[in-house]
PDB file of N, CA, C and O in Angstrom, chain B, residues numbered from 101:
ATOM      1  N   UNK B 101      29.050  31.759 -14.854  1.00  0.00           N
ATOM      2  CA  UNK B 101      29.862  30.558 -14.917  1.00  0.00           C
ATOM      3  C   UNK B 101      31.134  30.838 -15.706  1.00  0.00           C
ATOM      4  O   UNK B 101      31.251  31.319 -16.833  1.00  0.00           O
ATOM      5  N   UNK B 102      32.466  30.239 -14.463  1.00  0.00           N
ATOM      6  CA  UNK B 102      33.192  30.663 -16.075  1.00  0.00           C
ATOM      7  C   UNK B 102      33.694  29.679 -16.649  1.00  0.00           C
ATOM      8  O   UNK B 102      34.047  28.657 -16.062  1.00  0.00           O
ATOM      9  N   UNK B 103      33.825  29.975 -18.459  1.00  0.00           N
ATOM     10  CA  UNK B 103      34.121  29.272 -19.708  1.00  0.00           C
ATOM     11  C   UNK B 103      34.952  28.130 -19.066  1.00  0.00           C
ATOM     12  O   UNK B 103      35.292  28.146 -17.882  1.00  0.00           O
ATOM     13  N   UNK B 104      35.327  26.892 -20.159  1.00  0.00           N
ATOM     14  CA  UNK B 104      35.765  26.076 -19.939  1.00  0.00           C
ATOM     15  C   UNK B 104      36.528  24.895 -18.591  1.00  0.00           C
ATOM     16  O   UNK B 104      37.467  24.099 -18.568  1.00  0.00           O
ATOM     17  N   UNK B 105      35.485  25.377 -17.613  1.00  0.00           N
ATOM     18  CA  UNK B 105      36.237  24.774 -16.515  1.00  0.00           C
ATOM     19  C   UNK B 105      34.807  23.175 -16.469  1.00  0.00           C
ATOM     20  O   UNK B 105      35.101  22.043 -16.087  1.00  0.00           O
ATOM     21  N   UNK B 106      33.852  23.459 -16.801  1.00  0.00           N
ATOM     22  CA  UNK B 106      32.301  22.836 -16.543  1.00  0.00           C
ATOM     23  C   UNK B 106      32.589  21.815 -17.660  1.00  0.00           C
ATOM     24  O   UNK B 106      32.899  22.179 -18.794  1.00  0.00           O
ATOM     25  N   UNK B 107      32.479  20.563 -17.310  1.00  0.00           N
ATOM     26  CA  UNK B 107      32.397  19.313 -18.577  1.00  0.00           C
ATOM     27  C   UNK B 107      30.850  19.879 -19.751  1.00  0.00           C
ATOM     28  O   UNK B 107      30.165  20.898 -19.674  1.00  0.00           O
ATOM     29  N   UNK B 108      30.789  18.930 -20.550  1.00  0.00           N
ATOM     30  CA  UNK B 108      30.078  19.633 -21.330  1.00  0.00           C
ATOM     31  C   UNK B 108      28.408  18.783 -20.930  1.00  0.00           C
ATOM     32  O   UNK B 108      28.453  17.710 -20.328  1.00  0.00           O
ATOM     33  N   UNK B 109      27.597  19.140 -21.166  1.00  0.00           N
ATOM     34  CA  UNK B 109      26.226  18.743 -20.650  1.00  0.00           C
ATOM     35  C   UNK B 109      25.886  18.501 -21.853  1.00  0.00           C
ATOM     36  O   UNK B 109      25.999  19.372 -22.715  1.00  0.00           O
ATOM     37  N   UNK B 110      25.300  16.992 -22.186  1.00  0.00           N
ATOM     38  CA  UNK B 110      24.401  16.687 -22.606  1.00  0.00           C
ATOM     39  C   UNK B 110      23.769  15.453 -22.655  1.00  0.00           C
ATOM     40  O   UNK B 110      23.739  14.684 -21.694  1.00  0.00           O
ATOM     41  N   UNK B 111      23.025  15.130 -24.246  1.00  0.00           N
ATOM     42  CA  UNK B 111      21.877  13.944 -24.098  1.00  0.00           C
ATOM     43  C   UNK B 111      22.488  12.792 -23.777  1.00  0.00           C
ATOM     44  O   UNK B 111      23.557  12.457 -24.285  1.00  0.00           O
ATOM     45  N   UNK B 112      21.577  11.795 -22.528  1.00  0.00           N
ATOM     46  CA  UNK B 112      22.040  10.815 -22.350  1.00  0.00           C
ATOM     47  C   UNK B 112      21.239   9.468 -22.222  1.00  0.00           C
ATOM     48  O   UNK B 112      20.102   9.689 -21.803  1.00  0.00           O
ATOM     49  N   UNK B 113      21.470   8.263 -22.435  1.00  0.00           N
ATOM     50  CA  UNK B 113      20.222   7.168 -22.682  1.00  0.00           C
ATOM     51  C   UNK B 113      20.507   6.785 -21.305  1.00  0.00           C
ATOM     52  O   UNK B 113      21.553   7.010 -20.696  1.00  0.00           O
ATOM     53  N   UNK B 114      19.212   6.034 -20.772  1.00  0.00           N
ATOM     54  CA  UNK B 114      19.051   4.841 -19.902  1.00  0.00           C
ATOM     55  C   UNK B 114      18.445   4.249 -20.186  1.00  0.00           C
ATOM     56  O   UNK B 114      17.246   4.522 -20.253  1.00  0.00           O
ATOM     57  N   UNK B 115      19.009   2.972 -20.550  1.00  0.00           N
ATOM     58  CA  UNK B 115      18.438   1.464 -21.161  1.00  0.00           C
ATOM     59  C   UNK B 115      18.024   0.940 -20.095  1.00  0.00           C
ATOM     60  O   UNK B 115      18.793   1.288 -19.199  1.00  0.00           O
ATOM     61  N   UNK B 116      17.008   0.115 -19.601  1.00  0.00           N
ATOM     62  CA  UNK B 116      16.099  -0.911 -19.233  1.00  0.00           C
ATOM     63  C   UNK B 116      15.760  -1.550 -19.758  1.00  0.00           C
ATOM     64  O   UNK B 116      15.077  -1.073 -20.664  1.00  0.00           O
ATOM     65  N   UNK B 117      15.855  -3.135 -19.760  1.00  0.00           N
ATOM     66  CA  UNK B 117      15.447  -3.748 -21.173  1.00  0.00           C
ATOM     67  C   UNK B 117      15.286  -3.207 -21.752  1.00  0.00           C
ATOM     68  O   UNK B 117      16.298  -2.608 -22.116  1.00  0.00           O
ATOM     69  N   UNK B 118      13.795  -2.732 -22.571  1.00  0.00           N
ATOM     70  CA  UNK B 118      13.382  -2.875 -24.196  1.00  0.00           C
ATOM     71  C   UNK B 118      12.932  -1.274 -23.733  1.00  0.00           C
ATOM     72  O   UNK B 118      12.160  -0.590 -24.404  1.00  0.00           O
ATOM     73  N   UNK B 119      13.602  -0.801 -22.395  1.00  0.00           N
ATOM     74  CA  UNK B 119      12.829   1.031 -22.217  1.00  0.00           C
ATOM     75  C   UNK B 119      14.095   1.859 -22.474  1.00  0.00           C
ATOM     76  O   UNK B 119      15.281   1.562 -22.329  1.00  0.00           O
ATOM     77  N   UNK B 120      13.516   2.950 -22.886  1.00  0.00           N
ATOM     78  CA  UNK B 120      14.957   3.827 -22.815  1.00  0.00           C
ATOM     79  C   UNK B 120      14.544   5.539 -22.467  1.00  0.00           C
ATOM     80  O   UNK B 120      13.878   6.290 -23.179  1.00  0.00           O
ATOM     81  N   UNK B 121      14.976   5.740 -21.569  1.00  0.00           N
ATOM     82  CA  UNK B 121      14.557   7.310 -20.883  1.00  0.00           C
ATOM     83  C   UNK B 121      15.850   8.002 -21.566  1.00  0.00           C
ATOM     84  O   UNK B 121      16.992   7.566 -21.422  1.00  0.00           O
ATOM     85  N   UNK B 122      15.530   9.066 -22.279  1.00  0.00           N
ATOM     86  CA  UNK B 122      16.411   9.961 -22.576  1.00  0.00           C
ATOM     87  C   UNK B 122      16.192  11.318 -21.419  1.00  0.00           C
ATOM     88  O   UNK B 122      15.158  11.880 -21.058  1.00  0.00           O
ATOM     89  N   UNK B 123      17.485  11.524 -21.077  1.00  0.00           N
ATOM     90  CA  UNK B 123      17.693  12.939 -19.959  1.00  0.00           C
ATOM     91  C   UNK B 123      19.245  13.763 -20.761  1.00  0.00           C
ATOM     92  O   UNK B 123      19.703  13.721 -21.903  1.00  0.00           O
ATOM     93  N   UNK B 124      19.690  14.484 -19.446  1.00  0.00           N
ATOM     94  CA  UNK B 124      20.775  15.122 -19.692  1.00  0.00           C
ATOM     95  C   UNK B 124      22.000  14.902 -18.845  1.00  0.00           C
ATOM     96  O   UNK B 124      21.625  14.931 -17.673  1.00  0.00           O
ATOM     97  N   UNK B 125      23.012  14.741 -18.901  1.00  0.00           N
ATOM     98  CA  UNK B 125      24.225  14.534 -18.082  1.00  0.00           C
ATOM     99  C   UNK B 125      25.705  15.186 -18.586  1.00  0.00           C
ATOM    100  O   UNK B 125      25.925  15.870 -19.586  1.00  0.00           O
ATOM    101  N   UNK B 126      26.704  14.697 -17.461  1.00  0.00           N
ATOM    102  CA  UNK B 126      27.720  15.466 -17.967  1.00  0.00           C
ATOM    103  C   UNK B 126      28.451  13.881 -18.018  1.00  0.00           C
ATOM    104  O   UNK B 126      29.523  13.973 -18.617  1.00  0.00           O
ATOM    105  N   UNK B 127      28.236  12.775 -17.661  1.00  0.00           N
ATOM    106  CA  UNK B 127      28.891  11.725 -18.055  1.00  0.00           C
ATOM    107  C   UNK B 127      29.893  11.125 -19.788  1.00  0.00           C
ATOM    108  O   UNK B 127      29.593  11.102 -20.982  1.00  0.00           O
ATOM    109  N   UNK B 128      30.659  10.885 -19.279  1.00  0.00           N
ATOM    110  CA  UNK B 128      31.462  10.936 -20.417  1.00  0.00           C
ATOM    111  C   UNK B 128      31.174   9.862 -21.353  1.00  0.00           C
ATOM    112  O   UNK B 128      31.994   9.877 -22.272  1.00  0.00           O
ATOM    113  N   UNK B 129      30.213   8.830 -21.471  1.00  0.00           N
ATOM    114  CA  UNK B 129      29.277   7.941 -22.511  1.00  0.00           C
ATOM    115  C   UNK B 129      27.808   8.651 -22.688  1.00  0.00           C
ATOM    116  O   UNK B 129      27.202   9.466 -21.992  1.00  0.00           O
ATOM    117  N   UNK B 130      27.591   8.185 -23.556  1.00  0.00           N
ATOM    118  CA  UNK B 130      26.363   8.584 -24.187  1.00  0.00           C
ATOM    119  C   UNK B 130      25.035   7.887 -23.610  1.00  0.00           C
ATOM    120  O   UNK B 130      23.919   8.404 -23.672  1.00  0.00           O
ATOM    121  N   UNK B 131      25.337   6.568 -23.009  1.00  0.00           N
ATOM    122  CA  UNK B 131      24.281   5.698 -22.369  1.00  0.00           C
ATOM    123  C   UNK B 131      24.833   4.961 -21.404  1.00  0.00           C
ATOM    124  O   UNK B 131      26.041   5.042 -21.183  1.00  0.00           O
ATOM    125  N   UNK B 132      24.147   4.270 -20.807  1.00  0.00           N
ATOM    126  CA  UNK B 132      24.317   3.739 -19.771  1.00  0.00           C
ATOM    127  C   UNK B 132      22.793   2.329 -19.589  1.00  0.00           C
ATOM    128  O   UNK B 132      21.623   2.647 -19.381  1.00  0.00           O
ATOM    129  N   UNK B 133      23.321   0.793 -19.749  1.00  0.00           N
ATOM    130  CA  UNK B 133      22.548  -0.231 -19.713  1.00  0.00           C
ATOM    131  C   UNK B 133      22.398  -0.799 -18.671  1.00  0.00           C
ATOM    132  O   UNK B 133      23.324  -1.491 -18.245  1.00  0.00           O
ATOM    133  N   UNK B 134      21.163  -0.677 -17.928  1.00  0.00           N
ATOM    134  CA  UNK B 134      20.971  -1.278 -16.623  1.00  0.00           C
ATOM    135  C   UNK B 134      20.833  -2.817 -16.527  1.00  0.00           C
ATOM    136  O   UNK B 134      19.953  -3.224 -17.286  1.00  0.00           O
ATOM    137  N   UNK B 135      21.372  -3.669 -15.903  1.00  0.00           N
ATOM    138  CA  UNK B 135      21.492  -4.625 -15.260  1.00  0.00           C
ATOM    139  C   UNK B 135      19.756  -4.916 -14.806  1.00  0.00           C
ATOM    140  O   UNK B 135      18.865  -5.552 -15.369  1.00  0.00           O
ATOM    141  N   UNK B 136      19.800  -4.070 -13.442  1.00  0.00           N
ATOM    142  CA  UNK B 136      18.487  -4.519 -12.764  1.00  0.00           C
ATOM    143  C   UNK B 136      17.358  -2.978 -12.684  1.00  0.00           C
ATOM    144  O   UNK B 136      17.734  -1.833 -12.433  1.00  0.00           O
ATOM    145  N   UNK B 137      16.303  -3.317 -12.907  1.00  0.00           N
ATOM    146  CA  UNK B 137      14.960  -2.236 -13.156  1.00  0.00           C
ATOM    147  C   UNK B 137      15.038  -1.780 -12.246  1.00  0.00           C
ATOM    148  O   UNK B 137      15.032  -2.576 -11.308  1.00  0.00           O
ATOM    149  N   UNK B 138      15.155  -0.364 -11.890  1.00  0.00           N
ATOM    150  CA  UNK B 138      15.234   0.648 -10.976  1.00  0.00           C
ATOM    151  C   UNK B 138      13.524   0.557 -10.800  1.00  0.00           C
ATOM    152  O   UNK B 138      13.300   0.589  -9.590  1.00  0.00           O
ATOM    153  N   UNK B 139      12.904   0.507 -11.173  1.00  0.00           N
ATOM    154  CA  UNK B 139      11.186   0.568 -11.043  1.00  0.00           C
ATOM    155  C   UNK B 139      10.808  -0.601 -10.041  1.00  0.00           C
ATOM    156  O   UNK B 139       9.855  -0.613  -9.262  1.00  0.00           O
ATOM    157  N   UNK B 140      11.863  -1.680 -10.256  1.00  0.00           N
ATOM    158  CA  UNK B 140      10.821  -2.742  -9.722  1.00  0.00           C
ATOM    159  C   UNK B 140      12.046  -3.205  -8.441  1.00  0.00           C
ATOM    160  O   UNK B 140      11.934  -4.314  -7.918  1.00  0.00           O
ATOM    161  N   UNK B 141      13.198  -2.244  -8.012  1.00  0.00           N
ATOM    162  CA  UNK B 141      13.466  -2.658  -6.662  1.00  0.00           C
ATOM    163  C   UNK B 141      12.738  -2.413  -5.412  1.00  0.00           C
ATOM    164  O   UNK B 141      11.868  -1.541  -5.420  1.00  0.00           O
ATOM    165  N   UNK B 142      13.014  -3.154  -4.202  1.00  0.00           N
ATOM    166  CA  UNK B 142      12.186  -2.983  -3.029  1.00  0.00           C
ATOM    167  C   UNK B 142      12.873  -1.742  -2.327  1.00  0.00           C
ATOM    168  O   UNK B 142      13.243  -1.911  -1.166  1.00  0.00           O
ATOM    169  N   UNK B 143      13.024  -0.840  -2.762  1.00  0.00           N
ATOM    170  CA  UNK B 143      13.219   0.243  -1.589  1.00  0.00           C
ATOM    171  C   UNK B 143      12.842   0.890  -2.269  1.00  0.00           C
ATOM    172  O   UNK B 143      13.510   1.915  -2.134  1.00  0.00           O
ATOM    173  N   UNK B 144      11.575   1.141  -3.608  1.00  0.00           N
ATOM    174  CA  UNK B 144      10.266   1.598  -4.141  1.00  0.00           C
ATOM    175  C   UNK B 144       8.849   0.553  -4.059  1.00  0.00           C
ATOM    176  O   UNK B 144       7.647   0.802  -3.976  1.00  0.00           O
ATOM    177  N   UNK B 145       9.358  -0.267  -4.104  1.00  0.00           N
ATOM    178  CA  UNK B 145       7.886  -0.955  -3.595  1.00  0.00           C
ATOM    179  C   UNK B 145       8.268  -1.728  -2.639  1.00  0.00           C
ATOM    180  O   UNK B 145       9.367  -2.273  -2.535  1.00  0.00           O
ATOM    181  N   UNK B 146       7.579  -1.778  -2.089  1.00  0.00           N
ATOM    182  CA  UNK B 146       7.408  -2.526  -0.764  1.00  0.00           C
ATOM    183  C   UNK B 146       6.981  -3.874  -0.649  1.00  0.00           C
ATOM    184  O   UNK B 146       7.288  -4.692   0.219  1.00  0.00           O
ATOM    185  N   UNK B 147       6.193  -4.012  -1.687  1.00  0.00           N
ATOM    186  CA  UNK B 147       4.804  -5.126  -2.218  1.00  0.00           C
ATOM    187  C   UNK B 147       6.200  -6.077  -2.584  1.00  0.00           C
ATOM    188  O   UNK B 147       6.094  -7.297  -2.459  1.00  0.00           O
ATOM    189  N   UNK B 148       7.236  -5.607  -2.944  1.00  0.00           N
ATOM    190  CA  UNK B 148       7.702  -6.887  -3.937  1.00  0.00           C
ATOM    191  C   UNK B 148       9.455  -6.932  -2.729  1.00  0.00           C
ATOM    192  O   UNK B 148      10.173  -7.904  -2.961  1.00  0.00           O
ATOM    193  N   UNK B 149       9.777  -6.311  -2.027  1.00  0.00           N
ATOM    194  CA  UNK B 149      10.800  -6.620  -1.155  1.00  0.00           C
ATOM    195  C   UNK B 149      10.834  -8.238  -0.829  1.00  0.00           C
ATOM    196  O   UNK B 149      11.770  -8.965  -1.160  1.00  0.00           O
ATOM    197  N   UNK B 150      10.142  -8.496  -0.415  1.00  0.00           N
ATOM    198  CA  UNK B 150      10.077  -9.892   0.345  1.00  0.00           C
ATOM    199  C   UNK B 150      10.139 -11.161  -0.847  1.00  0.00           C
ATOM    200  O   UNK B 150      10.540 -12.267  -0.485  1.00  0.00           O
ATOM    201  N   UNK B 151       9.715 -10.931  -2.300  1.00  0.00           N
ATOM    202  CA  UNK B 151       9.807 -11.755  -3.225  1.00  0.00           C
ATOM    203  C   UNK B 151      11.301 -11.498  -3.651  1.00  0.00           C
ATOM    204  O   UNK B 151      12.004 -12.374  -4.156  1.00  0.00           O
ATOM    205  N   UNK B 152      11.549 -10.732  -3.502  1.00  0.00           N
ATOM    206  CA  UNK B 152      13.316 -10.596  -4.100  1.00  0.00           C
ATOM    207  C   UNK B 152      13.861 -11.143  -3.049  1.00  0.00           C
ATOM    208  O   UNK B 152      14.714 -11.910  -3.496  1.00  0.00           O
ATOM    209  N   UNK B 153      13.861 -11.218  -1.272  1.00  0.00           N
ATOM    210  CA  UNK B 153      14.626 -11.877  -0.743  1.00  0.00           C
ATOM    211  C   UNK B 153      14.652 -13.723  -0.549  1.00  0.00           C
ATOM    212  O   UNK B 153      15.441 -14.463   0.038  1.00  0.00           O
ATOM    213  N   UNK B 154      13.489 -13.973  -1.287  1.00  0.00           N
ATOM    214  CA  UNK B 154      13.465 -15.300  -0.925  1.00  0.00           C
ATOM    215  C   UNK B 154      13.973 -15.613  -2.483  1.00  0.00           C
ATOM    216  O   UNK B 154      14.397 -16.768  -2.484  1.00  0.00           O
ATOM    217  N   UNK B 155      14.062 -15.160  -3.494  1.00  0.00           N
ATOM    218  CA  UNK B 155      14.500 -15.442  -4.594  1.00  0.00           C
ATOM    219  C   UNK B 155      16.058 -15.671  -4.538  1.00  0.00           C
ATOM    220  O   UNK B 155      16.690 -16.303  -5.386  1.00  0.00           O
ATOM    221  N   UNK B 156      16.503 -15.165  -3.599  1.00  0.00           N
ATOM    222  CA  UNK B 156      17.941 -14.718  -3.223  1.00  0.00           C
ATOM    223  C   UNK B 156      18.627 -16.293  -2.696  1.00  0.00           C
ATOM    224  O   UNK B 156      18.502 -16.523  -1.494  1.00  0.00           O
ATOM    225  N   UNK B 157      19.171 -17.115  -3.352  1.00  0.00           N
ATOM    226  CA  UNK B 157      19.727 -18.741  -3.110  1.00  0.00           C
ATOM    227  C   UNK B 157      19.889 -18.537  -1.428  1.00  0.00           C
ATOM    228  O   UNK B 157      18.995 -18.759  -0.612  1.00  0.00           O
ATOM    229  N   UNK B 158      21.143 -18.099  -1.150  1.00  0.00           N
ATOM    230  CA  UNK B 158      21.849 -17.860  -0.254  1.00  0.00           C
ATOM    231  C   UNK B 158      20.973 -17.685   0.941  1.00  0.00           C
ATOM    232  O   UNK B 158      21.156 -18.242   2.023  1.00  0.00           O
ATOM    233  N   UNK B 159      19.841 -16.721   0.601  1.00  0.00           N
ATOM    234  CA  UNK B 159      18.945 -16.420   2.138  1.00  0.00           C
ATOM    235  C   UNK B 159      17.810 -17.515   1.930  1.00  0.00           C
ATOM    236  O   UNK B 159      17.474 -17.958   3.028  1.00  0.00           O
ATOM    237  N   UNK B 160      17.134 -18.074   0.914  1.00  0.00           N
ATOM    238  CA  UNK B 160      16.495 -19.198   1.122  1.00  0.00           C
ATOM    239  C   UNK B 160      17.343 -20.400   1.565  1.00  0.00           C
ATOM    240  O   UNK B 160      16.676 -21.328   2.022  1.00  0.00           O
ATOM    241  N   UNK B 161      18.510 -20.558   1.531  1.00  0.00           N
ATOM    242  CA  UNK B 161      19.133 -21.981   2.110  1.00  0.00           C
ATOM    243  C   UNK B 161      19.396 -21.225   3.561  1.00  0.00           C
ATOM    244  O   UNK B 161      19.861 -22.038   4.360  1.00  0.00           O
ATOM    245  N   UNK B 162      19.256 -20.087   4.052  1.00  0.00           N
ATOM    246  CA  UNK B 162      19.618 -19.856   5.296  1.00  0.00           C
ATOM    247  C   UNK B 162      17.824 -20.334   5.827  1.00  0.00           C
ATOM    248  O   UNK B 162      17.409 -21.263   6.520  1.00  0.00           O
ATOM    249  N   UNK B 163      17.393 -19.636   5.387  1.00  0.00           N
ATOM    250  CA  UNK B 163      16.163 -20.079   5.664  1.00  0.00           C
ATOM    251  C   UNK B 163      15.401 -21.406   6.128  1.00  0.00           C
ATOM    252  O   UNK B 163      14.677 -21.606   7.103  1.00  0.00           O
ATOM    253  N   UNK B 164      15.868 -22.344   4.960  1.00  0.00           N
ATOM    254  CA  UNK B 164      15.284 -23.656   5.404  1.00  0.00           C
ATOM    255  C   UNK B 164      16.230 -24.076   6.542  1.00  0.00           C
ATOM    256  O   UNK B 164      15.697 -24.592   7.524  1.00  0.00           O
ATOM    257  N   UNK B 165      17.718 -23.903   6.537  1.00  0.00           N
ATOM    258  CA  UNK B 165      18.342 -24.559   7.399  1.00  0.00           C
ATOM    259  C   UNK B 165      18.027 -24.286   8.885  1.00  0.00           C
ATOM    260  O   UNK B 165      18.181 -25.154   9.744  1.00  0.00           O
ATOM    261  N   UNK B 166      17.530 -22.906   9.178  1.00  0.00           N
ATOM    262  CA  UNK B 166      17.059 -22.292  10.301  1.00  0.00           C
ATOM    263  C   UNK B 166      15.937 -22.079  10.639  1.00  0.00           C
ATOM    264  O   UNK B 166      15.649 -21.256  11.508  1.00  0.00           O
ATOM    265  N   UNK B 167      15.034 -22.846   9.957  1.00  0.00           N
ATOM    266  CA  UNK B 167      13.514 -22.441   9.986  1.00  0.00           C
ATOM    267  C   UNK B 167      13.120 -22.324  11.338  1.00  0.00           C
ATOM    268  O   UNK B 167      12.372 -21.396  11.647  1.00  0.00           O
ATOM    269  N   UNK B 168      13.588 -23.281  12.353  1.00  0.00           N
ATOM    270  CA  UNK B 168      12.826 -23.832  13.371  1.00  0.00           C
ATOM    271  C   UNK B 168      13.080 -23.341  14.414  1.00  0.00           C
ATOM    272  O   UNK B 168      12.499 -23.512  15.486  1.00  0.00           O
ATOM    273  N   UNK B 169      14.500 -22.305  14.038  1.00  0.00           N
ATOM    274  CA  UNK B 169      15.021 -21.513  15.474  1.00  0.00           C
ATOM    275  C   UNK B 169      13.623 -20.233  15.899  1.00  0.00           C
ATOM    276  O   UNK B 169      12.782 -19.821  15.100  1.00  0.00           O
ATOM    277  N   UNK B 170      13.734 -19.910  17.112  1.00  0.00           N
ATOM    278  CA  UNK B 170      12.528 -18.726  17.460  1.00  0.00           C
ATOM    279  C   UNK B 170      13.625 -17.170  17.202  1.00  0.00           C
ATOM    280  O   UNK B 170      13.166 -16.183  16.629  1.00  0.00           O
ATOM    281  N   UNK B 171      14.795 -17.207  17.632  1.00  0.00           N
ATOM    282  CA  UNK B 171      15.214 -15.455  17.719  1.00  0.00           C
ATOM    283  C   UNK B 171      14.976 -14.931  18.578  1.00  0.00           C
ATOM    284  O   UNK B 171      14.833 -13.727  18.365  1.00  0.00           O
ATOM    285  N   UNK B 172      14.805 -15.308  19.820  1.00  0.00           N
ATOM    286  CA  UNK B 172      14.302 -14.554  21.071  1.00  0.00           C
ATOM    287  C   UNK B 172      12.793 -14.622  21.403  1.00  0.00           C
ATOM    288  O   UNK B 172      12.141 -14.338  22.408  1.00  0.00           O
ATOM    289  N   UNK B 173      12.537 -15.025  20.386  1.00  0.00           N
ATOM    290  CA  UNK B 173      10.849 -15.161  20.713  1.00  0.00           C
ATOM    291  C   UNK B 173      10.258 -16.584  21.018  1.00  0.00           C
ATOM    292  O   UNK B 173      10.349 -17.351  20.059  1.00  0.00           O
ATOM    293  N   UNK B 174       9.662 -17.110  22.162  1.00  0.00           N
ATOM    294  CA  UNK B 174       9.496 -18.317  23.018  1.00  0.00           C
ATOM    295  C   UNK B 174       8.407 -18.529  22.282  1.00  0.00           C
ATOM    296  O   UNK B 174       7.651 -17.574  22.104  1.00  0.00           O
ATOM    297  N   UNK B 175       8.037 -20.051  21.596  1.00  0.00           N
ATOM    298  CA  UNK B 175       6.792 -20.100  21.075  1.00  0.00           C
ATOM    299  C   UNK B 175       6.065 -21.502  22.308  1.00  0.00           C
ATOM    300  O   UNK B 175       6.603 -22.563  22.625  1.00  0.00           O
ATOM    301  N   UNK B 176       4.888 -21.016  22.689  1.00  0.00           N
ATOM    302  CA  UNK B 176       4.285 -21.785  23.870  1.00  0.00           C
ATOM    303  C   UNK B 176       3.700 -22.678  23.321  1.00  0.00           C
ATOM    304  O   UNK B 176       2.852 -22.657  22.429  1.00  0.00           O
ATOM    305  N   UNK B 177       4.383 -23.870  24.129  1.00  0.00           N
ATOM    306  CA  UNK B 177       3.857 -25.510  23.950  1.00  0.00           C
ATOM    307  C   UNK B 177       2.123 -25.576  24.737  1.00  0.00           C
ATOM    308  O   UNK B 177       1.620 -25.238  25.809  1.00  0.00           O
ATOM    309  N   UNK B 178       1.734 -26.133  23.631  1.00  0.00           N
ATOM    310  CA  UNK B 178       0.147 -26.770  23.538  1.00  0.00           C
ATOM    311  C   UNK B 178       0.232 -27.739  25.121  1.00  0.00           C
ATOM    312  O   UNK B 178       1.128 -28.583  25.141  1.00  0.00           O
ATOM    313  N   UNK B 179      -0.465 -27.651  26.118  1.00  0.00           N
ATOM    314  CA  UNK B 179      -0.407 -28.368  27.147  1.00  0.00           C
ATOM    315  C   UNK B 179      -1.917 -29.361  27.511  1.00  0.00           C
ATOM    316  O   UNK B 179      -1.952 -30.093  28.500  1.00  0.00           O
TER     317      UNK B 179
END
Protein backbone atom coordinates (compact mmCIF):
# COMPACT_ATOMS: atom_id res chain seq x y z
CA UNK A 1 0.00 0.00 0.00
CA UNK A 2 1.37 3.20 -0.60
CA UNK A 3 1.87 5.78 2.41
CA UNK A 4 -0.45 8.52 2.71
CA UNK A 5 -2.90 8.26 -0.05
CA UNK A 6 -5.53 5.68 2.32
CA UNK A 7 -7.76 7.84 4.94
CA UNK A 8 -6.90 6.69 8.26
CA UNK A 9 -8.89 3.52 9.71
CA UNK A 10 -10.33 3.44 12.76
CA UNK A 11 -12.73 2.88 15.93
CA UNK A 12 -16.16 3.65 15.22
CA UNK A 13 -19.66 3.65 17.33
CA UNK A 14 -23.14 2.61 16.16
CA UNK A 15 -25.73 3.85 18.41
CA UNK A 16 -29.17 2.13 18.51
CA UNK A 17 -31.02 3.36 21.22
CA UNK A 18 -29.51 2.29 24.49
CA UNK A 19 -27.02 -0.40 22.02
CA UNK A 20 -23.81 0.52 20.79
CA UNK A 21 -21.64 -1.86 18.40
CA UNK A 22 -18.17 -0.74 18.26
CA UNK A 23 -16.32 -1.71 14.65
CA UNK A 24 -13.77 -0.04 12.41
CA UNK A 25 -14.13 2.59 9.61
CA UNK A 26 -12.52 5.16 7.64
CA UNK A 27 -15.49 7.66 8.18
CA UNK A 28 -14.59 10.98 9.19
CA UNK A 29 -16.88 11.01 12.78
CA UNK A 30 -16.33 8.85 15.37
CA UNK A 31 -20.11 7.58 15.58
CA UNK A 32 -22.90 7.49 13.90
CA UNK A 33 -26.83 7.53 15.74
CA UNK A 34 -29.41 5.54 14.15
CA UNK A 35 -32.78 6.83 13.66
CA UNK A 36 -34.44 3.37 12.92
CA UNK A 37 -33.12 -0.40 14.27
CA UNK A 38 -31.42 -2.05 11.52
CA UNK A 39 -32.43 -5.45 13.48
CA UNK A 40 -35.97 -4.91 13.43
CA UNK A 41 -36.53 -3.74 9.59
CA UNK A 42 -38.62 -5.95 7.21
CA UNK A 43 -36.13 -6.83 4.65
CA UNK A 44 -34.59 -9.01 7.80
CA UNK A 45 -37.63 -10.22 9.13
CA UNK A 46 -40.30 -10.98 7.39
CA UNK A 47 -42.61 -11.68 10.53
CA UNK A 48 -42.75 -7.92 11.11
CA UNK A 49 -42.92 -6.34 7.25
CA UNK A 50 -46.59 -6.19 7.20
CA UNK A 51 -46.82 -4.46 10.84
CA UNK A 52 -44.60 -1.62 9.64
CA UNK A 53 -46.79 -1.15 6.55
CA UNK A 54 -50.00 -0.73 8.16
CA UNK A 55 -48.37 1.47 10.82
CA UNK A 56 -47.47 3.65 7.87
CA UNK A 57 -50.63 6.71 8.03
CA UNK A 58 -50.52 7.20 4.40
CA UNK A 59 -50.94 3.33 3.34
CA UNK A 60 -53.55 2.69 6.08
CA UNK A 61 -55.77 5.69 4.77
CA UNK A 62 -55.10 4.18 1.29
CA UNK A 63 -56.28 1.19 2.64
CA UNK A 64 -59.52 1.94 4.23
CA UNK A 65 -60.41 4.22 1.37
CA UNK A 66 -59.92 1.24 -1.09
CA UNK A 67 -60.77 -1.62 0.86
CA UNK A 68 -63.55 -2.82 -1.31
CA UNK A 69 -61.86 -2.58 -4.73
CA UNK A 70 -60.82 -6.49 -6.00
CA UNK A 71 -57.41 -5.57 -8.34
CA UNK A 72 -58.22 -7.85 -10.99
CA UNK A 73 -59.44 -10.44 -8.92
CA UNK A 74 -63.48 -11.14 -9.39
CA UNK A 75 -64.90 -12.08 -6.02
CA UNK A 76 -68.13 -14.51 -6.76
CA UNK A 77 -71.54 -13.44 -5.62
CA UNK A 78 -73.37 -15.96 -3.21
CA UNK A 79 -76.40 -17.05 -5.57
Amino acid sequence: MKNGIHPDYKKFLIKVGSDVFETMSTHPAGEILMDVDFRKHPAWNKDIGNVVNQSNKSISDFNKRFSGLSFGSQKKEAS
